[in-house]
C-alpha positions in Angstrom: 148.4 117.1 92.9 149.6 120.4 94.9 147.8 121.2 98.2 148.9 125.0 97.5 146.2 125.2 94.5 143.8 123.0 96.0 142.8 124.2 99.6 139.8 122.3 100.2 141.8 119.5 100.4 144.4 121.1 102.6 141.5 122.3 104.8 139.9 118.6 105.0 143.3 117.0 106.2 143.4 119.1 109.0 140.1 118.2 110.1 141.8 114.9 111.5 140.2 112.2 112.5 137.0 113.0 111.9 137.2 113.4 108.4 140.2 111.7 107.3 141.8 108.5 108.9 145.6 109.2 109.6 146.9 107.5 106.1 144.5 109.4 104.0 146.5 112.7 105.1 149.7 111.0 104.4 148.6 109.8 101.1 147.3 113.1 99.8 150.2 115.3 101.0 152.3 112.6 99.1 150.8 113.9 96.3 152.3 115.3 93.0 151.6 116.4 89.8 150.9 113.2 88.1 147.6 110.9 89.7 148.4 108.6 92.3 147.8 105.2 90.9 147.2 103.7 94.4 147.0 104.3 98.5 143.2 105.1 98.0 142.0 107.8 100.9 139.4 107.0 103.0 136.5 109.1 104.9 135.0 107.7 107.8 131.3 106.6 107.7 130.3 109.8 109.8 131.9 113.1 111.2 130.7 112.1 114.9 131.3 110.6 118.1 130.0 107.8 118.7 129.6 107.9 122.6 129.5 110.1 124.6 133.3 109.8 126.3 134.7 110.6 122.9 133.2 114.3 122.7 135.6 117.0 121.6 134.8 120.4 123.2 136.2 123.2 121.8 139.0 125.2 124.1 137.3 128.6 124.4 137.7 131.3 127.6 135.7 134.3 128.6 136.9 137.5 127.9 140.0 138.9 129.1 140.1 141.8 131.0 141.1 144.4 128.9 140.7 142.8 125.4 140.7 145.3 122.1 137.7 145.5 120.3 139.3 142.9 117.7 140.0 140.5 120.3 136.7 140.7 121.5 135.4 140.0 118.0 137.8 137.1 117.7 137.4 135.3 120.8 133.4 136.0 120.2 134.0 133.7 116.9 136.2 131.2 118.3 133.7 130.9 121.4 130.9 130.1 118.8 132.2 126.8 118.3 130.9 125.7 122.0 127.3 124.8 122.0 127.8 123.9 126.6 125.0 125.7 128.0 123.0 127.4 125.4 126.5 129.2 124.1 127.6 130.4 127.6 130.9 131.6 126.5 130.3 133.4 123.2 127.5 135.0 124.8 130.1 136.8 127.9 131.2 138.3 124.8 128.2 140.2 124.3 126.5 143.6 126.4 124.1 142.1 128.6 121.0 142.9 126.5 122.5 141.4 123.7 123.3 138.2 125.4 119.8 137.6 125.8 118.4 138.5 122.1 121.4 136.7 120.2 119.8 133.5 118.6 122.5 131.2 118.0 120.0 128.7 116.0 119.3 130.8 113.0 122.2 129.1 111.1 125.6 128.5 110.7 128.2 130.4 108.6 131.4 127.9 107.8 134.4 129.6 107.3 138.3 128.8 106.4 140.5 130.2 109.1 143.3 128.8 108.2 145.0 132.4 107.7 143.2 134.0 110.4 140.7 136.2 110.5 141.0 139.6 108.5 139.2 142.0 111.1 139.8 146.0 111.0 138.6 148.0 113.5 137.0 152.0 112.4 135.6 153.4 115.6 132.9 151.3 117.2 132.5 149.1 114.0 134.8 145.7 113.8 134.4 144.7 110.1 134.9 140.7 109.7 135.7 139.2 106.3 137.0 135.5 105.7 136.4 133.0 103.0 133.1 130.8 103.4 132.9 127.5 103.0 129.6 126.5 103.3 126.1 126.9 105.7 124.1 124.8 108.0 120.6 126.1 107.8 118.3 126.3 110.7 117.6 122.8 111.1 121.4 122.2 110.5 121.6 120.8 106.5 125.1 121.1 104.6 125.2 123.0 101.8 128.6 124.0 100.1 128.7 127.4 99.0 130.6 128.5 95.6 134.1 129.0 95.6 135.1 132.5 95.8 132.6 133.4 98.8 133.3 135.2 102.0 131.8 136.5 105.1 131.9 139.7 105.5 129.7 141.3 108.3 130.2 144.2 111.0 130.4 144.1 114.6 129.5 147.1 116.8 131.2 147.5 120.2 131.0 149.6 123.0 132.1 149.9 127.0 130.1 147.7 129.7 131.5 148.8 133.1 134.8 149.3 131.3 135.0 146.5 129.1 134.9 145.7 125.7 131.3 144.3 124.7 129.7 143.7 121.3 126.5 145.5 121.2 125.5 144.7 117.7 125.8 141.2 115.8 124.2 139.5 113.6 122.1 135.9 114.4 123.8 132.6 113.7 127.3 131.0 114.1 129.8 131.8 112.6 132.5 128.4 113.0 135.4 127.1 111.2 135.3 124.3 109.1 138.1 122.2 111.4 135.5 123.1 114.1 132.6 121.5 112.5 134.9 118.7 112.2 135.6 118.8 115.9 132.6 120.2 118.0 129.5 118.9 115.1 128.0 115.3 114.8 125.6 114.0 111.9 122.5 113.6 112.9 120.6 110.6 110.6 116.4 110.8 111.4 114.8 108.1 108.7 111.3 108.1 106.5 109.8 106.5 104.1 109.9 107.2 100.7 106.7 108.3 98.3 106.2 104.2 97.7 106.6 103.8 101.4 109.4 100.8 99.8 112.4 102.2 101.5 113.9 104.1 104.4 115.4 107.5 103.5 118.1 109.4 105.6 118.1 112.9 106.8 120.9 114.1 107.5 121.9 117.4 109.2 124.9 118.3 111.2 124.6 119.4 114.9 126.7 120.5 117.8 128.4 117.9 119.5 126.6 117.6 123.2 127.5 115.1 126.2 123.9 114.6 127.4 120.6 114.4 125.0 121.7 113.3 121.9 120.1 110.5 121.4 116.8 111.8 122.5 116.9 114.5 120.6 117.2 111.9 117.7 114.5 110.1 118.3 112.2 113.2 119.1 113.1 114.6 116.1 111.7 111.1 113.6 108.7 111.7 115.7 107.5 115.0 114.9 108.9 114.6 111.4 111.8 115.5 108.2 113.4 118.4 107.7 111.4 121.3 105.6 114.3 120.2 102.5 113.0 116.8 102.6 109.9 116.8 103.6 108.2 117.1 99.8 109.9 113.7 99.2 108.8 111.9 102.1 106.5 110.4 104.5 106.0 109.1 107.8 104.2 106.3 109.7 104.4 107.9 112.7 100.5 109.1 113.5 100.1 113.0 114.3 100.7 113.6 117.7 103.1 110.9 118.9 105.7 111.6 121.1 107.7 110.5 123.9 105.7 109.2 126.7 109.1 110.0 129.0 111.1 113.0 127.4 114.2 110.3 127.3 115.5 107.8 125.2 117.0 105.4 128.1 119.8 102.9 127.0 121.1 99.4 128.7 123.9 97.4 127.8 123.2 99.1 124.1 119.6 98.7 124.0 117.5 102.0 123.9 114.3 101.8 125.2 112.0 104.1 123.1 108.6 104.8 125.3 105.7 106.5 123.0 102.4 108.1 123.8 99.3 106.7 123.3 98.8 108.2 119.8 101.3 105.8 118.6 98.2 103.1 118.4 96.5 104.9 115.9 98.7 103.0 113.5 97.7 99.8 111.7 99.6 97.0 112.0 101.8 97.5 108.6 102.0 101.2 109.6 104.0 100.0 112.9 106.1 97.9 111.5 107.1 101.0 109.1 107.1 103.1 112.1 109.3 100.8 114.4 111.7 100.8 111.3 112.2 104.9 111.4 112.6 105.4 115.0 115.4 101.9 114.7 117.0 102.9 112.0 117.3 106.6 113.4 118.3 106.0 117.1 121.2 102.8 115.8 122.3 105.7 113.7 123.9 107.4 116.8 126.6 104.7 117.1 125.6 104.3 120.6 122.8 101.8 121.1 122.4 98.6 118.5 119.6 97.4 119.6 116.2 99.3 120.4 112.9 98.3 122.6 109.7 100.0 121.7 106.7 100.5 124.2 103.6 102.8 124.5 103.0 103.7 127.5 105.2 102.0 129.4 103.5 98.5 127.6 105.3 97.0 124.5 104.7 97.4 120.9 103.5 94.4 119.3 104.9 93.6 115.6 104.2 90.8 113.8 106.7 88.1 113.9 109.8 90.3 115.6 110.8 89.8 119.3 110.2 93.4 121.8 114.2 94.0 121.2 114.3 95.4 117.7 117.7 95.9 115.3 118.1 96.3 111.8 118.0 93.3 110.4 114.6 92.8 111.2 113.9 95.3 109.0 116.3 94.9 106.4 113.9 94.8 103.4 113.2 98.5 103.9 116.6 99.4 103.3 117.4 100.7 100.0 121.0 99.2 100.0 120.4 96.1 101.9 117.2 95.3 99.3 120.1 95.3 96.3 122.0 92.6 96.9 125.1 92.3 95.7 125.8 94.4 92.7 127.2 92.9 89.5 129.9 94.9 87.6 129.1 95.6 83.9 131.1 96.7 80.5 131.0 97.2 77.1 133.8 95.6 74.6 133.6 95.4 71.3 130.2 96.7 71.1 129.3 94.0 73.5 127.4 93.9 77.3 129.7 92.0 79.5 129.6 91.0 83.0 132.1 91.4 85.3 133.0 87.5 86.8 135.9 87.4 88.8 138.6 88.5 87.0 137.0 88.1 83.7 134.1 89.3 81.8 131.5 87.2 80.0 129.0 88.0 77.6 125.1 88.7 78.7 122.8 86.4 77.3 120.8 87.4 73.8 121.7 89.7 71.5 122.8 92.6 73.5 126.1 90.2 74.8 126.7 88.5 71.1 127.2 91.8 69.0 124.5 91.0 67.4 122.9 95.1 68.5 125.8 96.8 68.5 126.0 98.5 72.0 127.7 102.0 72.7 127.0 102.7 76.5 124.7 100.6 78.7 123.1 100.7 82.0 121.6 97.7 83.8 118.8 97.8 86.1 119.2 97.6 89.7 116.3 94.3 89.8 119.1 92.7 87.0 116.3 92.5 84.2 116.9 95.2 82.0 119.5 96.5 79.7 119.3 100.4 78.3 121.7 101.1 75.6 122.4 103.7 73.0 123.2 102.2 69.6 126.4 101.8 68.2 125.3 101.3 64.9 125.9 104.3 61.8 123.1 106.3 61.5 121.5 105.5 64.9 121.8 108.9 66.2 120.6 109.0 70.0 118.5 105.8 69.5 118.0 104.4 73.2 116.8 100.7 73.6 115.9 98.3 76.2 116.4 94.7 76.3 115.7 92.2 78.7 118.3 90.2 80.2 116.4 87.3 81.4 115.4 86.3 78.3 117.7 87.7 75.8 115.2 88.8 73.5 113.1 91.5 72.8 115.6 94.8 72.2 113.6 97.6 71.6 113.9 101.2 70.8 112.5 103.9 73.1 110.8 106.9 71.8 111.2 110.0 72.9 113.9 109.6 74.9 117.4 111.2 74.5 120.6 110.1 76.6 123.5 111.6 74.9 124.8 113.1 78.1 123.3 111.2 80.5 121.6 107.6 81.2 120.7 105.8 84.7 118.3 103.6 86.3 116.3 104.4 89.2 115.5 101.6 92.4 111.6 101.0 91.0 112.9 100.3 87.3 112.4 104.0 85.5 114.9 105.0 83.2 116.6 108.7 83.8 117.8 110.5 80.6 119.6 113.7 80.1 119.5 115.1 76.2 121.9 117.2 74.4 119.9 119.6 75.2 120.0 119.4 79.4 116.2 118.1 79.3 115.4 115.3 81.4 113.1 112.5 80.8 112.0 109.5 82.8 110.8 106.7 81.0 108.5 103.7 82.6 106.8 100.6 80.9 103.9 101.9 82.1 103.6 106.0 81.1 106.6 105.9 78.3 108.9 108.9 78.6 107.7 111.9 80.5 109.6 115.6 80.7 111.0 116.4 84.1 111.4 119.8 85.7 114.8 120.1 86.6 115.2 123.7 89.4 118.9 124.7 88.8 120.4 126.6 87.6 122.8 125.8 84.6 122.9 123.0 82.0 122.1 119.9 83.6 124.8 117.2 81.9 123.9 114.5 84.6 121.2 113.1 87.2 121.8 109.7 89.1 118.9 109.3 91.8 119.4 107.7 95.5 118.6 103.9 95.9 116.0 105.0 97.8 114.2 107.4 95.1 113.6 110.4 97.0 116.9 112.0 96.4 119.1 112.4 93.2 122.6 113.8 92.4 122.5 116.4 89.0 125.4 118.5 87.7 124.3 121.2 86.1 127.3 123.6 84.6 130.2 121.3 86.4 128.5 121.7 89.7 127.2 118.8 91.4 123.8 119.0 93.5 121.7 117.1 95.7 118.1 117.9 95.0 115.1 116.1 96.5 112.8 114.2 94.0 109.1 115.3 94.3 105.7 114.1 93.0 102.8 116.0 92.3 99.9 114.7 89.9 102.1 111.6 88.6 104.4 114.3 87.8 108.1 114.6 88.9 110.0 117.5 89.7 114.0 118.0 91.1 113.9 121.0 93.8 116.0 122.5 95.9 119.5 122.1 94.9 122.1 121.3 97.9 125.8 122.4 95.8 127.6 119.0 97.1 131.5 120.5 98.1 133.1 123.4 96.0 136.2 123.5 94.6 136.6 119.8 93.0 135.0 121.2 89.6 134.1 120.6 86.4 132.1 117.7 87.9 131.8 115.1 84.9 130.9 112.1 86.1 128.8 110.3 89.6 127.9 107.8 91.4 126.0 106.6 94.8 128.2 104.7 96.1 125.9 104.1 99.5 122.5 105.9 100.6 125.3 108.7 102.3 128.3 108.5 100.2 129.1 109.6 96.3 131.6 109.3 94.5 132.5 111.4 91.8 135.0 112.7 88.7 136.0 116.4 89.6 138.9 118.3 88.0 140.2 121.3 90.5 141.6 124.0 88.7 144.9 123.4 87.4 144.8 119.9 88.3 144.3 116.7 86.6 141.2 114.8 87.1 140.4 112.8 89.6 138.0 110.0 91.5 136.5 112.5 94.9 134.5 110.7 97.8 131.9 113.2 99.2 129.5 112.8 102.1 126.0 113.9 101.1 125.0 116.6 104.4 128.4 116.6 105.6 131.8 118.6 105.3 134.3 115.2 104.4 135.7 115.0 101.0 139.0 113.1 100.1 140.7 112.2 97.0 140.7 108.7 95.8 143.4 109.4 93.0 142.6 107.5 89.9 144.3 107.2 86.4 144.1 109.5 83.3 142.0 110.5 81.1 138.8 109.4 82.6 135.6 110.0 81.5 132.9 107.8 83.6 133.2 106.6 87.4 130.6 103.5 88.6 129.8 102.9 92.0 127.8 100.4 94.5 127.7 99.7 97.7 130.7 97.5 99.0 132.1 97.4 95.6 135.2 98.4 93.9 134.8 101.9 92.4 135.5 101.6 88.2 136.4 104.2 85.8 136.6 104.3 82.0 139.9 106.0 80.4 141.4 106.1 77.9 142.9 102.2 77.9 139.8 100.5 79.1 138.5 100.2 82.7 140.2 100.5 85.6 139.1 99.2 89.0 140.1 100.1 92.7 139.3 97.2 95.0 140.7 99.4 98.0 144.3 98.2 97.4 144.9 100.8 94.4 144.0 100.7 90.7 144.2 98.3 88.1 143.5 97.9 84.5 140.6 95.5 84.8 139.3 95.5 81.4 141.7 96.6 78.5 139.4 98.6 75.9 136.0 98.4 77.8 133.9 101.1 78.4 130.9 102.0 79.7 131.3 100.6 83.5 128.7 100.5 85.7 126.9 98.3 88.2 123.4 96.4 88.3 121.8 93.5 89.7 122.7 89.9 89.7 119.8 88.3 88.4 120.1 89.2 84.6 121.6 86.6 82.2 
């Protein structure tokens, strides 16, 4: 792999360690033409700080007395990566009654620097254009934008008392991507999901600040998700709650979270989904681990947990937590297998003895069931189900085709994608219903979250994640987020965590590879891999598998091996099958 034809890579490395730990960069400039075969490249968990002595502020200055119109432009820019005081600096940039119009919080323009900044001056009018890498909206959410983009926007100029001001400029940031890395933090607010089962993240991306940020968390899971979200969601958090002191205080790594009356509205299971939220989202921070709850100034009373709250007591409301541990699953010789230590055995029933000849297979995420598509001449697209418990009853599913694309959601619906790009969910209950599906493209793949409310789709070799929303028992993916440009055609993914995906991407000219990608965040990094694959499996704290050409391979975290010579069809599910 060359880092001259893949700069995205090039561009996360020197992001440091925020994105990349210190031998991830070695291992990808190490790279070549053929895949790396091991020294797998890590992300770290979050692009943040997690306290408030390890903030990086950007090195910007004021203007200098007698700075060119270009050098005000450019120092304007560079000055936009330092949020201290409402944007003190990049607004010294500006004439005076521009200073105080310029709304830094309509959005964020990401850009690659890396070869400057191409700005030409014609009169009063500084023209910038630069490649763009992707936007923060508004309320700070990630979006990639397609490769091939740039920024290219005019700044006027003119004299203040002799000095070089800009007098016209558009709202927003506009900020590097190795600033993001630098000067942003993620920001993780939690809700509940349409069941109200599990906790769902939202994540957006926020400058970096040395007082308020954990406030600011928690204030924001009060008053509620993110407009992108928000059709996929809810809240226990009555209407009108707030803090009953405007500060989240923190001892000894305890935060003590002090709500207005209007928190009492809630019944007693509606706190206890509450109290989950505003832990989940102020332990998110890195800098407390442990958080005490009161209302006005008295504490909240939950059932069976102490008045200092952490995670685990509220571990069943966590999508990843509620899994398990994930069992690892092939096919070979038309058979399911398990994945048992080094070996594999055979499921119980007929789906494990041959007996239904299996093609590809994907095991439910509660262990019981087994989809497949049929091996057999003549069955076509035939999908089945069979359960693993008992080893009997393999049935065929009408209406449902899965030739591209096959996965099980957390609450036991089956996700199909048809030749065709249509998808289908099928239930026990309602059989297999048509899903609308707003992206553009062919849509060869859709995985959804653990947690329901999110899924990942490639559509045209672009990989998306779209919120999953209800209306009328009906299901709809909206509002596609394009995950990271530049590591396409996207054929295969997989959630590897409620934050993290992993996925098979090849960048042009390059041979195809495994790609870890944080969902509302700027990190990417190659994980190498092997050739020709075709399918990459994921789950949380397990090793990643791929199909190729020889059978499945396995990284562990240690590099790849051949863990299954002539299986296909990896993939994880839950333990309790067999």
């Amino acid at each position: 792999m060359t880092l001259r034809r893949f700069p995205q890579l090039r561009r996360s490395i020197a992001m440091g360690r925020h994105l990349v730990t210190g031998a991830a960069a070695v291992s990808l400039l190490a790279g070549c033409a053929s895949i790396p075969t091991s020294g797998p490249v890590r992300v770290q968990p979050q692009i943040s700080a997690t306290a408030e002595s390890d903030n990086v502020v950007a090195l910007v200055r004021p203007p200098e007395p007698g700075a060119t119109p270009t050098s005000i432009v450019s120092g304007f820019i560079q000055a936009n990566a330092d949020a201290t005081l409402d944007y003190a600096v990049a607004r010294s940039y500006l004439a005076p009654e521009v200073a105080d119009s310029w709304s830094p919080s309509a959005g964020v323009r990401i850009v690659d620097d890396s070869n400057g900044l191409d700005l030409r001056r014609r009169g009063s009018r500084v023209t910038l254009r630069v490649p763009q890498e992707a936007v923060l909206s508004a309320e700070g959410l990630y979006s990639a934008v397609a490769s091939g983009t740039e920024v290219v926007t005019d700044f006027t100029v003119r004299k203040v008392d002799g000095q070089w001001r800009i007098d016209g400029v558009r709202d927003g940031l506009i900020v590097s991507l190795a600033d993001i890395a630098r000067t942003y933090r993620t920001a993780d607010r939690y809700f509940l999901n349409a069941s109200r089962q599990y906790l769902v993240p939202d994540r957006s991306l926020v400058p970096t600040e040395r007082r308020g940020y954990l406030t600011a968390l928690v204030r924001g899971v009060l008053s509620g998700p993110s407009s992108w979200l928000a059709p996929a969601v809810g809240t226990a958090v009555p209407r009108g709650t707030r803090l009953n002191v405007d500060a989240v205080l923190v001892s000894d790594g305890t935060a003590t979270v002090d709500l207005t009356a209007q928190a009492l509205a809630a019944t007693n299971n509606a706190r206890r989904l509450m109290a989950a939220q505003i832990v989940y989202t102020a332990t998110s921070s890195g800098e407390v681990n442990a958080v005490r709850i009161t209302v006005t100034g008295q504490p909240l009373l939950l059932d069976g947990l102490g008045p200092v709250l952490t995670r685990a007591d509220f571990a069943s409301l966590d999508s990843v937590a509620a899994l398990g541990t994930a069992v690892g699953y092939v096919v070979k010789a038309q058979s399911l297998q398990r994945i048992v230590g080094a070996g594999i055995e055979p499921v119980a029933g007929s789906l494990g003895s041959g007996q239904v000849p299996v093609g590809r297979a994907e095991v439910s995420w509660n262990g019981r069931f087994a989809a497949v598509t049929l091996a057999a001449q003549g069955a076509g697209n035939t999908v089945a189900i069979g359960d693993l418990t008992t080893g009997t009853d393999v049935l065929p599913l009408r209406g449902l085709d899965a030739r591209k694309s096959l996965a099980w959601g957390p609450d036991s619906r089956l996700w199909a994608v048809g030749n065709n790009g249509q998808l289908k969910v099928w239930s026990k209950s309602l059989g297999a219903q048509s899903v609308l599906v707003r992206v553009g493209g062919t849509v060869t793949v859709v995985i959804p979250s653990f947690d329901g409310a999110r899924a990942i789709v490639v559509a045209s070799g672009r990989a998306y994640v779209m919120r999953v929303q209800s209306s009328n028992g009906r299901l709809t993916l909206a509002a596609p987020r394009l995950l990271q440009s530049g590591l396409g055609p996207v054929r295969s993914v997989a959630w590897a965590d409620a934050q993290r995906v992993q996925l098979l991407g090849q960048p042009s000219g390059e041979s195809t590879q495994v790609f870890e990608v944080l969902v509302g965040a700027a990190a990417v990094s190659s994980l190498g891999g092997v050739p020709r694959m075709t399918r990459v499996a994921a789950a949380p704290s397990q090793a990643i598998l791929v199909e190729a050409a020889d059978g499945v391979w396995e990284n562990a975290g240690v590099g790849w091996r051949l863990a299954v010579k002539n299986g296909t069809s990896p993939g994880y599910g839950g333990p309790t099958g067999g």
